[in-house]
N, C-alpha and C positions, 0 to 999 in steps of 0.2 A: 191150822191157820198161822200166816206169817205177820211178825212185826214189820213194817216197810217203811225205810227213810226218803224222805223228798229233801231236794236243795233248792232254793229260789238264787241266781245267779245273773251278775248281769249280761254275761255270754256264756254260752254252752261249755262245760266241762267237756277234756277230751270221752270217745265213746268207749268203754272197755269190757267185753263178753266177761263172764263169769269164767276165773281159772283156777281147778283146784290146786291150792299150794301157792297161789301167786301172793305176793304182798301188795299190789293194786286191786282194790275195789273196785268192784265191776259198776261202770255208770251209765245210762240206756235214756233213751228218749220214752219220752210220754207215748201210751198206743191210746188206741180209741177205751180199753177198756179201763186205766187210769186216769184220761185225762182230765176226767172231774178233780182231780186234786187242787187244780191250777187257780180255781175258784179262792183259796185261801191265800196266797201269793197276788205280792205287790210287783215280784221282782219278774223283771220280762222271761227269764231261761228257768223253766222247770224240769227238772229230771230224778230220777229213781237211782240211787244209790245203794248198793248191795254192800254186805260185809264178806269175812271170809267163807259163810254158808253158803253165800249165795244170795238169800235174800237176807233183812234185816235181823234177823234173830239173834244172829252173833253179836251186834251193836248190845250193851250195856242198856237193860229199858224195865221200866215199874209199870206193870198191871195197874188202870183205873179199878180201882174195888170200891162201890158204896159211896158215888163221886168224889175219890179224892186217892192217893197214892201211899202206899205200904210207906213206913218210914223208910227212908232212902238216904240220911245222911250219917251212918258211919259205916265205914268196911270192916267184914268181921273176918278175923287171920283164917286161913283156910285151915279148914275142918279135914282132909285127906288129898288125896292126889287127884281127884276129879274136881276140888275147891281150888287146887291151883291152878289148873290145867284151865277152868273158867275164867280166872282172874286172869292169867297169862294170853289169853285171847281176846279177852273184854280191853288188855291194855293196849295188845298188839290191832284190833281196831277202830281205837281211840285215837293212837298215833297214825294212824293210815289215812284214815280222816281229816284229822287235821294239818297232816301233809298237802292231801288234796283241796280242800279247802283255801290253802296257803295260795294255792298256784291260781289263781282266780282274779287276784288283784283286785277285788273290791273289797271297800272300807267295812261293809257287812251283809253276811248272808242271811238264808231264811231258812230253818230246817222244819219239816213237820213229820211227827213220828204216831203212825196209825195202824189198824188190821189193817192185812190186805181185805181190802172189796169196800172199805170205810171211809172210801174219798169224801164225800160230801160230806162226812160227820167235820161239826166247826171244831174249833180247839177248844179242849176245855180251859189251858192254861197258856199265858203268854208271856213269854217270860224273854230278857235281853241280858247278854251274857259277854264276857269277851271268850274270846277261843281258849283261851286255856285254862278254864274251865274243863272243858270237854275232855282235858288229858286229867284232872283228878281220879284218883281210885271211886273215891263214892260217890260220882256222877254216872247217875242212870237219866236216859231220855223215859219222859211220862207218855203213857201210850194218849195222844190226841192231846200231848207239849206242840205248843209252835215256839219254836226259837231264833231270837232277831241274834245274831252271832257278830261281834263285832272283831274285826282282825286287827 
């Protein structure tokens, strides 16, 4: 099972298929089989935002455990070449993000980070951030975090 990021937007982000190797995150209209997401969104334009996997996985994100989240605020120096090679990914789709993000021209978006198939589950946490935040090392997205993201 996949982590999946949604964006609440007040117009549609451009649309971009999944490409391996590309530095653009792939971004897709709601289908009938996600559209229940949109139930959690104020913001008129929802859409499914991928990282470099393809789906959300690549995105930086904390397991709900025992309702509440692994401690998540400090980064620990990598441990071998597969610790970097996560963190050099986690940054490079932190900053991809909020490139895109960027390009939107609202004052602030909506992000919701969930399983795939977990549309109706509410947030557990609500939480309002400014964007650069999201480029911190020890920012992980909470699985079933809504974030009010302000630019």
């Amino acid at each position: 099972m996949c982590f999946v990021l949604y964006a609440g937007t007040t117009n549609p982000l451009p649309r971009r298929k999944f490409e391996k190797d590309s530095v653009d995150l792939p971004v897709e209209s709601l289908t009938e089989r996600d559209a229940a997401i949109k139930q959690h969104f104020s913001s008129p334009e929802v859409q499914y935002i991928g990282s470099s996997s393809g789906c959300g996985c690549d995105f930086p994100h904390a397991i709900l455990q025992n309702g509440g989240w692994p401690e998540i605020e400090y980064q620990e120096p990598p441990q071998d070449e597969l610790d970097r090679a996560r963190q050099m990914t986690d940054r490079q789709n932190r900053e991809a993000l909020v490139a895109l993000l960027r390009t939107t021209g609202d004052d602030t978006i909506e992000l919701y980070g969930v399983w795939d198939g977990d549309y109706t589950t509410p947030p557990q946490s609500i939480e309002e951030i400014p964007i650069v935040r999201l480029l911190d090392a020890n920012f992980r997205f909470k699985e079933q975090g809504f974030y009010k993201i302000s630019l």
